[in-house]
VOPAGU-2260 file (C-alpha; in pm, 1 decimal, decimal comma):
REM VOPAGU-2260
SITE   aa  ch    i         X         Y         Z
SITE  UNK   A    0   -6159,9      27,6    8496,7
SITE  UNK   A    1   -6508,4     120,9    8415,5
SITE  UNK   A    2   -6397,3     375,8    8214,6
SITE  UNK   A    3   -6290,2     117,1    7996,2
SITE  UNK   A    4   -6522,6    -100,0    8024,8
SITE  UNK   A    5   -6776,0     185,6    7909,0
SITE  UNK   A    6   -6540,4     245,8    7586,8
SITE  UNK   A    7   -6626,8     -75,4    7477,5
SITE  UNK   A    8   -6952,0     -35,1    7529,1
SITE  UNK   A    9   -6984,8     270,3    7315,8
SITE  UNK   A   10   -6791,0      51,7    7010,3
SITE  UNK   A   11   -7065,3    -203,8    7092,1
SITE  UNK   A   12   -7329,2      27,2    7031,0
SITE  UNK   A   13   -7160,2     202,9    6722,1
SITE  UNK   A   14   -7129,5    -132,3    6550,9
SITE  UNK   A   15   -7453,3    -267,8    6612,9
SITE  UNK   A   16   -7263,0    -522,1    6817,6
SITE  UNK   A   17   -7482,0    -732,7    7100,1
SITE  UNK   A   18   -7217,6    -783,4    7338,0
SITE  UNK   A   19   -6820,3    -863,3    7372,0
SITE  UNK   A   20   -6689,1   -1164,3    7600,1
SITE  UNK   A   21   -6287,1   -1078,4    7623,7
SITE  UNK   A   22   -6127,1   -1453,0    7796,6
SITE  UNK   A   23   -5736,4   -1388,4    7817,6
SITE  UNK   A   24   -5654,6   -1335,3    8193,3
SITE  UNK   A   25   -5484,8   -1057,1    8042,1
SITE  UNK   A   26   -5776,1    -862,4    7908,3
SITE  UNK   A   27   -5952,9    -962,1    8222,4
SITE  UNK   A   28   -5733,3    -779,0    8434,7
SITE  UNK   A   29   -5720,6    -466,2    8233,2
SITE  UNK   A   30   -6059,0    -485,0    8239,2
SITE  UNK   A   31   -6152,2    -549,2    8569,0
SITE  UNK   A   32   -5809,5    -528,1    8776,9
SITE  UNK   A   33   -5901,2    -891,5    8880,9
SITE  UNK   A   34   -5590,8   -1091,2    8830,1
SITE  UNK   A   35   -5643,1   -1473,8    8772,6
SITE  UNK   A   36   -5492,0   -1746,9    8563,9
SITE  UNK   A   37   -5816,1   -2014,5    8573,6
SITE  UNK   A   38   -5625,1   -2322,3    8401,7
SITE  UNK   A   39   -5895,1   -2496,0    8219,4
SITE  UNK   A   40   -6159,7   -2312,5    8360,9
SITE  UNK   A   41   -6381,4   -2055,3    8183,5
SITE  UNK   A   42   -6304,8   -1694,2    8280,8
SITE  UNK   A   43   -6435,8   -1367,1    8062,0
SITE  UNK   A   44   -6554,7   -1053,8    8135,4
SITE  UNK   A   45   -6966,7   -1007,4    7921,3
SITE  UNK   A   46   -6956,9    -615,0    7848,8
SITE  UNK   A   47   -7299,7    -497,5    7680,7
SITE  UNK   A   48   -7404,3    -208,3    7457,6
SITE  UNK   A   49   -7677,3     -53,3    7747,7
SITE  UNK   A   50   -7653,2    -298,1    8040,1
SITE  UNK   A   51   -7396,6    -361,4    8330,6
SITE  UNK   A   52   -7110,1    -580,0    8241,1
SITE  UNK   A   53   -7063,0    -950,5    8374,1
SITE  UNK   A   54   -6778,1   -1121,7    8510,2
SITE  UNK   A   55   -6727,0   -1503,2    8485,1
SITE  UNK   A   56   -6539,8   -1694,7    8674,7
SITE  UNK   A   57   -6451,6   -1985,4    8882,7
SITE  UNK   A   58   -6675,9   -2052,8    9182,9
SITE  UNK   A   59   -6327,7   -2134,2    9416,6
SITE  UNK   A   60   -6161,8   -1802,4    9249,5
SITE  UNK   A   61   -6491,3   -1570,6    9415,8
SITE  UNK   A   62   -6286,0   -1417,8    9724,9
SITE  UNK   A   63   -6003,0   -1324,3    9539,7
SITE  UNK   A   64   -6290,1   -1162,0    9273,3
SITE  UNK   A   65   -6417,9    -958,0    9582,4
SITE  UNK   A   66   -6050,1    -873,8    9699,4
SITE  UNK   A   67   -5975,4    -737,6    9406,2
SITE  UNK   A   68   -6251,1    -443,2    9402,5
SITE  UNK   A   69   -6492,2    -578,1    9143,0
SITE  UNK   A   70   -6842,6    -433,4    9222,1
SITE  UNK   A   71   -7024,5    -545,2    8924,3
SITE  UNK   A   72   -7215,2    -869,7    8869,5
SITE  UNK   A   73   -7054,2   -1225,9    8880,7
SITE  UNK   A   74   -7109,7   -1557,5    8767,2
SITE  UNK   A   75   -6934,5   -1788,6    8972,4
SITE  UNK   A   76   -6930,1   -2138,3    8789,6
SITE  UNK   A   77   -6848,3   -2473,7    8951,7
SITE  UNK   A   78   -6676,6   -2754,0    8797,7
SITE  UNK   A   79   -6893,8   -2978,1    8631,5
SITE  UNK   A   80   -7176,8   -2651,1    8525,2
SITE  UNK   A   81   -7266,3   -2530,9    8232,6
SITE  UNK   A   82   -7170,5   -2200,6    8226,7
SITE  UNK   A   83   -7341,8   -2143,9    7866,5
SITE  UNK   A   84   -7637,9   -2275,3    7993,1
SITE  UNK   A   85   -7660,7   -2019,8    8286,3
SITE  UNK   A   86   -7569,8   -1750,5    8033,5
SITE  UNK   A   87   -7857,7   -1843,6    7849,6
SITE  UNK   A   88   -8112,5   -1856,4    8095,9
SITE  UNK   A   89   -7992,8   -1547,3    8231,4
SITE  UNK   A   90   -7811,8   -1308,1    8063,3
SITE  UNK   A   91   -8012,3   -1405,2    7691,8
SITE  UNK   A   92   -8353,3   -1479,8    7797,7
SITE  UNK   A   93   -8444,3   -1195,5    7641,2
SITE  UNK   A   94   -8286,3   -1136,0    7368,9
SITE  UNK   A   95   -8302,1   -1290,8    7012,8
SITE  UNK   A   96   -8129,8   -1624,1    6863,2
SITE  UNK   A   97   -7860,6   -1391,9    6577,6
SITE  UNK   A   98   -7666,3   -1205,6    6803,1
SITE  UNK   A   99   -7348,5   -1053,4    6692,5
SITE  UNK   A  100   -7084,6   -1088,9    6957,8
SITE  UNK   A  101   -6716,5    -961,7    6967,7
SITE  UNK   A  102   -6437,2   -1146,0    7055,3
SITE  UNK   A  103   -6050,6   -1251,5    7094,9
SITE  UNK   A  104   -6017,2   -1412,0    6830,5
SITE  UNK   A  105   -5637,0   -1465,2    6857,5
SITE  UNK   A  106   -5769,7   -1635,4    7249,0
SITE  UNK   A  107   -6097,1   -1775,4    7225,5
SITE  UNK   A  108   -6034,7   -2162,0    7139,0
SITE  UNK   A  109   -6264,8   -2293,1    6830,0
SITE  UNK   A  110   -6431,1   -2557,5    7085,6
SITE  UNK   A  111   -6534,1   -2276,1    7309,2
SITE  UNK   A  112   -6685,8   -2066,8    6997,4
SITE  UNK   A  113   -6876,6   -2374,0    6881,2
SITE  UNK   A  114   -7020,6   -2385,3    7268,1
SITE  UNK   A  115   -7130,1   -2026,0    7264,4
SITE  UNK   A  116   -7241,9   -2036,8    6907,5
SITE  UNK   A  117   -7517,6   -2354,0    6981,4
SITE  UNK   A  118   -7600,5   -2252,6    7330,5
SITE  UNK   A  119   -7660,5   -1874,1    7281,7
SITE  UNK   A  120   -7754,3   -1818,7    6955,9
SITE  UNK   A  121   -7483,2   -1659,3    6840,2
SITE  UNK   A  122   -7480,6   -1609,0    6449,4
SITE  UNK   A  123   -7169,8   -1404,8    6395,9
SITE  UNK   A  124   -6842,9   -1359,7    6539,1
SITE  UNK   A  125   -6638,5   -1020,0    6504,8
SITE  UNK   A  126   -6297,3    -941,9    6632,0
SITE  UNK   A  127   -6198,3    -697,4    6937,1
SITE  UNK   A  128   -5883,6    -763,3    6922,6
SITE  UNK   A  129   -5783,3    -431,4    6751,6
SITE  UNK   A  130   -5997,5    -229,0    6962,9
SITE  UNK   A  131   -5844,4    -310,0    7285,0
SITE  UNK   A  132   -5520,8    -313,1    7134,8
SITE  UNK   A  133   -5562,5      47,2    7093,7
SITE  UNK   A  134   -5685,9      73,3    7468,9
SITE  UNK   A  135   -5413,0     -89,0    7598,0
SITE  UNK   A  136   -5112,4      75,3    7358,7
SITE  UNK   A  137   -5185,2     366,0    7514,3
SITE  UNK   A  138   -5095,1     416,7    7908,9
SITE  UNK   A  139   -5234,0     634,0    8162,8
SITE  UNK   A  140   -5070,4     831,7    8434,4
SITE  UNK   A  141   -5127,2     616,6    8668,7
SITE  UNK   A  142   -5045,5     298,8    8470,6
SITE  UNK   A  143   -4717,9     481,9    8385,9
SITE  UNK   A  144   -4645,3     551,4    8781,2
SITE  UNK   A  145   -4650,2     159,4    8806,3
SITE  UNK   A  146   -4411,2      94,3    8498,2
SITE  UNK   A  147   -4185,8     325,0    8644,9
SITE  UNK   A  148   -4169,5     185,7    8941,8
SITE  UNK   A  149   -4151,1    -162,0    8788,2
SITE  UNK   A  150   -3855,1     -39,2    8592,5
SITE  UNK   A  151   -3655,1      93,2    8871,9
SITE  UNK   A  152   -3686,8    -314,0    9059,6
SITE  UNK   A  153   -3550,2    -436,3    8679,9
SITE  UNK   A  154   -3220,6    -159,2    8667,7
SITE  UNK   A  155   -3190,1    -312,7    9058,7
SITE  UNK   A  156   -3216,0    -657,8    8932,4
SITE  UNK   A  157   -2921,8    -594,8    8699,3
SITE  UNK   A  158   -2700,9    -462,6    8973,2
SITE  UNK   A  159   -2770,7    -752,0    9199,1
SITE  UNK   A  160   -2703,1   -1014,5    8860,8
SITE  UNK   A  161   -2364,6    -857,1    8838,8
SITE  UNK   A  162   -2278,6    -872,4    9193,5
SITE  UNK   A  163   -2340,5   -1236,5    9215,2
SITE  UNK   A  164   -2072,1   -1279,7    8934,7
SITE  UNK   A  165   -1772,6   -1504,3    9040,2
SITE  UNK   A  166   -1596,2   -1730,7    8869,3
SITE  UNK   A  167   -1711,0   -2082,8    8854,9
SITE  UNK   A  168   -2077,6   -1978,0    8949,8
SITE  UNK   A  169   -2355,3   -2137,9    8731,3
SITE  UNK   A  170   -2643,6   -1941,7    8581,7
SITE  UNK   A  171   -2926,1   -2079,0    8774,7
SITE  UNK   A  172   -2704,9   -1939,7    9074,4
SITE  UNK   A  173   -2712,8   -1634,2    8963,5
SITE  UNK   A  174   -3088,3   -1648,2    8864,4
SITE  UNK   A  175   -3179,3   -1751,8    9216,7
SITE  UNK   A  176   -2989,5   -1451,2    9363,7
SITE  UNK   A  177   -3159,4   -1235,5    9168,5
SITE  UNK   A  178   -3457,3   -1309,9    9282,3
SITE  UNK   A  179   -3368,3   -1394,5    9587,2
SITE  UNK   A  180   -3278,3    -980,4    9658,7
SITE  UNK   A  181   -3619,6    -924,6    9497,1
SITE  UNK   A  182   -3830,0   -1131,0    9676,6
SITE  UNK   A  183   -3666,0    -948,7    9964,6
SITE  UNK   A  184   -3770,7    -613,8    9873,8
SITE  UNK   A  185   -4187,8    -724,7    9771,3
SITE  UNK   A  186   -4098,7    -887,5    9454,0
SITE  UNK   A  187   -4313,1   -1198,8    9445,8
SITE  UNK   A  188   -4334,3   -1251,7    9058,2
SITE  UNK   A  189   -4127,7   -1191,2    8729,9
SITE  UNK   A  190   -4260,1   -1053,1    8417,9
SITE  UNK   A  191   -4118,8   -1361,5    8256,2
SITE  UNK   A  192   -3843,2   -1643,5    8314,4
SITE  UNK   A  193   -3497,5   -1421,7    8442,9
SITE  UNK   A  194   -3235,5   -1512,2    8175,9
SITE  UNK   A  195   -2926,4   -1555,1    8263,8
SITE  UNK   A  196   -2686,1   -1687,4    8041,1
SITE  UNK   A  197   -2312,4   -1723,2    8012,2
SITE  UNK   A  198   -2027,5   -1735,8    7767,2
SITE  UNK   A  199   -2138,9   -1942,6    7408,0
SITE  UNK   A  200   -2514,5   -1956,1    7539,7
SITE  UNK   A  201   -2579,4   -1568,3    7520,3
SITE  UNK   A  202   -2575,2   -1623,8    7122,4
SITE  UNK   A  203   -2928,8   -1775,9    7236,2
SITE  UNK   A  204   -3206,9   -1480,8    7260,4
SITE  UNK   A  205   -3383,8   -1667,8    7425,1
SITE  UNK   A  206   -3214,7   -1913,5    7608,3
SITE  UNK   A  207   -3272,1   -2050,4    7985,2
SITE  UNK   A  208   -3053,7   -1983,9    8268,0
SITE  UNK   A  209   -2905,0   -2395,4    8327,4
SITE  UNK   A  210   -2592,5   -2511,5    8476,5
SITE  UNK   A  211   -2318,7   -2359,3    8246,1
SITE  UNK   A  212   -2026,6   -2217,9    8477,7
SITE  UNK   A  213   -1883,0   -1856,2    8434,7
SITE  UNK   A  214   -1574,2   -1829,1    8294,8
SITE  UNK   A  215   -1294,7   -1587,7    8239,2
SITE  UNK   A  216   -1360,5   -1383,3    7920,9
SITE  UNK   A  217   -1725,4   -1498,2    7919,3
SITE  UNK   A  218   -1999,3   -1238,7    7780,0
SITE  UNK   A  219   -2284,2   -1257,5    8048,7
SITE  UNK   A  220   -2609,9   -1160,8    7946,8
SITE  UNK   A  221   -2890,6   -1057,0    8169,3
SITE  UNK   A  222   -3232,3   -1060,7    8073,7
SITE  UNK   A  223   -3566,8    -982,1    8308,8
SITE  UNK   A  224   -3841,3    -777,4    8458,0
SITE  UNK   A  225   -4129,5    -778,5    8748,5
SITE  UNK   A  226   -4460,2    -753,7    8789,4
SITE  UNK   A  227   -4577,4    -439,1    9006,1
SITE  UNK   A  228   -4929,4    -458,2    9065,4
SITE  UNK   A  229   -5011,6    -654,9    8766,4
SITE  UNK   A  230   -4763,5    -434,4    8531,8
SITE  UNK   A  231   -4409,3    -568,5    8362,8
SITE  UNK   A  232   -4057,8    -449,2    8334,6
SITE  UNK   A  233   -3826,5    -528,9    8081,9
SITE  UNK   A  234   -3468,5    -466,2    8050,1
SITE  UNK   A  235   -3162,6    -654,5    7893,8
SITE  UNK   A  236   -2759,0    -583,2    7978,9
SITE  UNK   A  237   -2477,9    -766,4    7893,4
SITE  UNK   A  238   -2152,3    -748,0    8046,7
SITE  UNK   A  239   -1805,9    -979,2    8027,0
SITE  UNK   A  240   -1654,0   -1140,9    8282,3
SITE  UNK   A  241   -1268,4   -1068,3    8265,6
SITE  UNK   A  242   -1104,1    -882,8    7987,7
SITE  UNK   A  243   -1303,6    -851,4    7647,3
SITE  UNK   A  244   -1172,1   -1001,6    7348,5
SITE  UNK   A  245   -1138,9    -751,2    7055,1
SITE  UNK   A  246   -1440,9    -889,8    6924,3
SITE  UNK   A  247   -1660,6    -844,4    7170,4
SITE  UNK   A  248   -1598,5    -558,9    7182,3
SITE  UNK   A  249   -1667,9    -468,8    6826,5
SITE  UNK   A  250   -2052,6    -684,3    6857,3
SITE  UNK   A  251   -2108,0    -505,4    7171,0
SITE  UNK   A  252   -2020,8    -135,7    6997,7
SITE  UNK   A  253   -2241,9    -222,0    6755,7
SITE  UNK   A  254   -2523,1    -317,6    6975,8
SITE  UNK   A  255   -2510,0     -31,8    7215,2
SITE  UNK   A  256   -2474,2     182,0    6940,6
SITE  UNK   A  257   -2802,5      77,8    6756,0
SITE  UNK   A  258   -3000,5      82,1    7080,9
SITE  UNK   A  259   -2879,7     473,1    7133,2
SITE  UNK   A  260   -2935,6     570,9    6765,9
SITE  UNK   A  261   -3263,3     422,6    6813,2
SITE  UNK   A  262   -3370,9     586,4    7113,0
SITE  UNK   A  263   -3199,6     927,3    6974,5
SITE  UNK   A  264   -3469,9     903,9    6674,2
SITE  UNK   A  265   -3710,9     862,1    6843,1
SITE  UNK   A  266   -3640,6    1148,9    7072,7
SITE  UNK   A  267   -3604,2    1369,0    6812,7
SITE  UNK   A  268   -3888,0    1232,7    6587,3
SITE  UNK   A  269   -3648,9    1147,2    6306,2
SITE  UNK   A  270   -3855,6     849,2    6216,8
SITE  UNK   A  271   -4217,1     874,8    6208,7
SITE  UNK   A  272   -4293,4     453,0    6239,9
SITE  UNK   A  273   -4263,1     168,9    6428,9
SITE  UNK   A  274   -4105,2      14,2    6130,2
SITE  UNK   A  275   -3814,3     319,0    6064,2
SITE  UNK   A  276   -3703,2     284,0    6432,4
SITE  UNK   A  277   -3648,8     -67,4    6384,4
SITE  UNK   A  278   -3487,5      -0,7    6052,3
SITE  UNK   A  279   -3228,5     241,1    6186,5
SITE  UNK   A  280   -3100,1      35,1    6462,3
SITE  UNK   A  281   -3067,1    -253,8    6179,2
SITE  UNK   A  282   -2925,1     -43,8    5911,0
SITE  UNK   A  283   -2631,3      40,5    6196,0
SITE  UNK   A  284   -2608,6    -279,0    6254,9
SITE  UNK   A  285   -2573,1    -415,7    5906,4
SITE  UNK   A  286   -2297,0    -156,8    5888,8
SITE  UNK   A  287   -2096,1    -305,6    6112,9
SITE  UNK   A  288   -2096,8    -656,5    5920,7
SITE  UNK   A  289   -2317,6    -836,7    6199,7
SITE  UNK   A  290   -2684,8    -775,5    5999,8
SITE  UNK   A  291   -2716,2   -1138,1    5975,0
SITE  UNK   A  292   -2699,3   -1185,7    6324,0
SITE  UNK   A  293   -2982,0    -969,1    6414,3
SITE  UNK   A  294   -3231,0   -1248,5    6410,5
SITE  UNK   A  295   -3536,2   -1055,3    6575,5
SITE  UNK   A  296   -3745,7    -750,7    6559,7
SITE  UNK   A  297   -3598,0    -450,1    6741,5
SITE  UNK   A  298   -3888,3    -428,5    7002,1
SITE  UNK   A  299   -4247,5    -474,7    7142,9
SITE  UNK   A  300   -4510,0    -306,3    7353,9
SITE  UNK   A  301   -4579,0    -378,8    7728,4
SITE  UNK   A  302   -4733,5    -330,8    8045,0
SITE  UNK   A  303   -4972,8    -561,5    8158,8
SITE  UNK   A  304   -4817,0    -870,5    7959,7
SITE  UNK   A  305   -4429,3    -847,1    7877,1
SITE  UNK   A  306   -4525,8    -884,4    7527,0
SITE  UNK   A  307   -4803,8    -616,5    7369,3
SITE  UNK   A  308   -4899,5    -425,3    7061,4
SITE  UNK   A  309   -4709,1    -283,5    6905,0
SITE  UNK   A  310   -4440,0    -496,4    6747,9
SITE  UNK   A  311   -4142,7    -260,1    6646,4
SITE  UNK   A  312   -4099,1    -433,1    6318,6
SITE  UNK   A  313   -3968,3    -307,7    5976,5
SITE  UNK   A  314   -4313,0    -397,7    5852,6
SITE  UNK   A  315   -4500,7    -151,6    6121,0
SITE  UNK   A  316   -4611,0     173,2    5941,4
SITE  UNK   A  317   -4801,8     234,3    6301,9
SITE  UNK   A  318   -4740,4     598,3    6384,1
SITE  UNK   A  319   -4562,6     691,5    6647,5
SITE  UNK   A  320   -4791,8     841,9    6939,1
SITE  UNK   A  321   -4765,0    1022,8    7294,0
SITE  UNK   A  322   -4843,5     770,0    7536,7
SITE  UNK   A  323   -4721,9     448,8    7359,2
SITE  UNK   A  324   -4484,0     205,8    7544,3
SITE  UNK   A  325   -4189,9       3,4    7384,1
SITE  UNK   A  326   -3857,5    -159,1    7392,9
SITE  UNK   A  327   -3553,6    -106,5    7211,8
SITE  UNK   A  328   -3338,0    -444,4    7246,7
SITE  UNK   A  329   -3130,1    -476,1    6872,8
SITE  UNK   A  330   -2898,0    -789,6    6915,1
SITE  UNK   A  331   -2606,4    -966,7    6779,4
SITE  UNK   A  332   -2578,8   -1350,3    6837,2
SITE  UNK   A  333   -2270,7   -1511,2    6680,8
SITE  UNK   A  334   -2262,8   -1865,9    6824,4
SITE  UNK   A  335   -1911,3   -1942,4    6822,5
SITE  UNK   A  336   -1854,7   -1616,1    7038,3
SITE  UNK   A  337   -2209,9   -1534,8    7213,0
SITE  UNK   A  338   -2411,3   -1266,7    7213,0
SITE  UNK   A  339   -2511,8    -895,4    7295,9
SITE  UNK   A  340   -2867,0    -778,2    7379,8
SITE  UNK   A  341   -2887,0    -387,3    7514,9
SITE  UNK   A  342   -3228,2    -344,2    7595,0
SITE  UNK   A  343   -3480,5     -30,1    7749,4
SITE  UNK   A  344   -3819,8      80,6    7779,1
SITE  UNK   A  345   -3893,2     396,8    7619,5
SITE  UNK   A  346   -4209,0     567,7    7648,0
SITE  UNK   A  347   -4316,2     814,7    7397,8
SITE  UNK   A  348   -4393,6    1185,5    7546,7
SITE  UNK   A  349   -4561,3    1488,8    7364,1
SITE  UNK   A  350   -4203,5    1653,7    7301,3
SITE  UNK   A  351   -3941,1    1288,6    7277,3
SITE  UNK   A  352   -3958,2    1015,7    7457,8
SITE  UNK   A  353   -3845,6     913,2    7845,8
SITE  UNK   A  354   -3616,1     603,9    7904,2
SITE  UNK   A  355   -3713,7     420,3    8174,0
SITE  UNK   A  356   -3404,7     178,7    8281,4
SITE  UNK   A  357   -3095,1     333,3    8328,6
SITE  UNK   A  358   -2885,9      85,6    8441,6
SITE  UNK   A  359   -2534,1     151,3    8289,5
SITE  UNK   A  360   -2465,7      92,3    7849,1
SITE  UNK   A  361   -2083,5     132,8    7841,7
SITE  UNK   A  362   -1912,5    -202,4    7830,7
SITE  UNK   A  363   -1902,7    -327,8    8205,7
SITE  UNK   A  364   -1623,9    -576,2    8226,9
SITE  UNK   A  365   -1623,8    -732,3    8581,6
SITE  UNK   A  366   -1302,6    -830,6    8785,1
SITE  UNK   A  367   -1259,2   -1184,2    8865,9
């Protein structure tokens, strides 16, 4: 974590910059590996050019800050401070009143910039965002040992959706046994709300599990991940209930297809952007007659939030790069007839790439 901390420090320096105050929780914890979601309160992380950083955070969050393995300084604020005040006094007595200071500016709200801006002299604002983008784009070993491992309790997850499959079950059933079987094995938190969905209401990408019953013939669609010490899995399947209608089983050819031709150029460094993997799953797609059903990009970074840089869009030159973390999820939604998702983490390697789920592709079509 200092590590990182220090590499900011070094762009801080390079640019002339006086300091950098990152406030997502996110950013926080990648920063810090001090996980916290403060509400309303102020949390950031102060990182200086030559001086030890500064965390900031809630007075009632300080045992969980020591718990965590912090070592550096903290500001612990109580409700009803000043915490721009204090900074003042303390962390800019010294300094001058047209500092330069980097921030989120996709997370920082403009009431909280007009605070720091009149209490510590702050005459210009410059983004970070891209610079920890880049950090974060690009996983470590270790960081990869915990994807992994959160990827193996998402291909589980699947297994333990299907089984719970029986006719006349609703999809918050479902949803609940899921996690339910996870909670049993350590799994205390989701990367993001488990989607189940059933029959019409998979032709929703991102629809909420709700009280629709399973049906004979019904497409199913699973969608989910967990959190494994602060890192997030991501993996969609679809299956059908029953016997599948001719046409589902064209949408979900199509699908699985683009998600393999996908991965395959990537592999084999076919494509050399974000934006030409995306376009071959599409283009396949397209072929198939179902292009106007594809409603969404093809993918999207991860790790510590389920959503990261990059965006696998057509509009991504971004290189492809060892080290970089992604999905592949193309989809068809037709809403008279539902919809197929097929989606896996790949993670690019020197010489291809590794897929990380490998719960089944073929068409699964469950017994009643």
């Amino acid at each position: 974590m200092i590590n990182r901390i220090e590499q900011i420090a070094k762009w801080l320096q390079k640019d002339n910059l006086d300091a950098a105050f990152l406030t997502s929780s996110a950013n926080v914890f990648y920063l810090t590996h001090f996980a916290c979601d403060p509400h309303e309160r102020l949390l950031g992380i102060l990182i200086f050019p030559n001086r030890e950083p500064l965390l900031v955070c809630p007075l009632l969050e300080i045992d969980r800050v020591k718990a965590s393995g912090w070592t550096g300084e903290v500001y612990a604020h109580q409700d009803g401070d000043n915490p721009w005040k204090w900074l003042k006094d303390h962390a800019f007595s010294h300094t001058k009143n047209n500092l330069k200071f980097a921030i989120e500016t996709d997370h920082l709200t403009y009431g909280r910039a007009l605070n720091m801006k009149e209490e510590l002299g702050i005459e210009v604002f410059v983004s970070i965002e891209e610079q920890i983008r880049k950090m974060r784009m690009h996983k470590t070993p270790d960081e990869m040992k915990i994807l992994r491992e959160a990827a193996k309790f998402a291909d589980k997850a699947i297994q333990y959706g299907i089984d719970a499959l029986k006719l006349g079950c609703t999809e918050l059933e479902v949803k609940n046994q899921i996690e339910a079987k996870l909670l049993e094995q350590g799994i205390t938190q989701m990367a993001f709300p488990t989607m189940v969905l059933f029959g019409e209401r998979t032709a929703l990408p991102h629809g909420e599990a709700g009280k629709r019953t399973l049906q004979k013939g019904d497409l199913v669609l699973f969608d989910l991940g967990v959190v494994v010490d602060g890192y997030r899995s991501d993996i969609t399947r679809t299956v059908v209930f029953g016997e599948a209608s001719e046409e589902q089983r064209r949408i979900y050819q199509a699908v699985q297809e683009a998600n393999e031709y996908a991965i395959q150029a990537v592999l084999t460094r076919k494509v050399a952007t974000f934006g030409q993997v995306d376009s071959v799953a599409r283009q396949h797609i397209e072929q198939a007659g179902y292009g106007k059903y594809f409603t969404h990009r093809l993918g999207h970074g991860l790790g510590v939030e389920a959503h990261e840089y990059p965006s696998v869009s057509g509009d991504n030159s971004l290189p492809l790069a060892p080290g970089i973390l992604f999905t592949i999820e193309p989809g068809v939604y037709v809403s008279e007839i539902g919809g197929v998702r097929i989606e896996d983490m790949v993670f690019i390697t020197d010489d291809g790439c590794e897929v990380l789920t490998s719960s089944p592709k073929e068409l699964q079509m469950i017994s009643l």
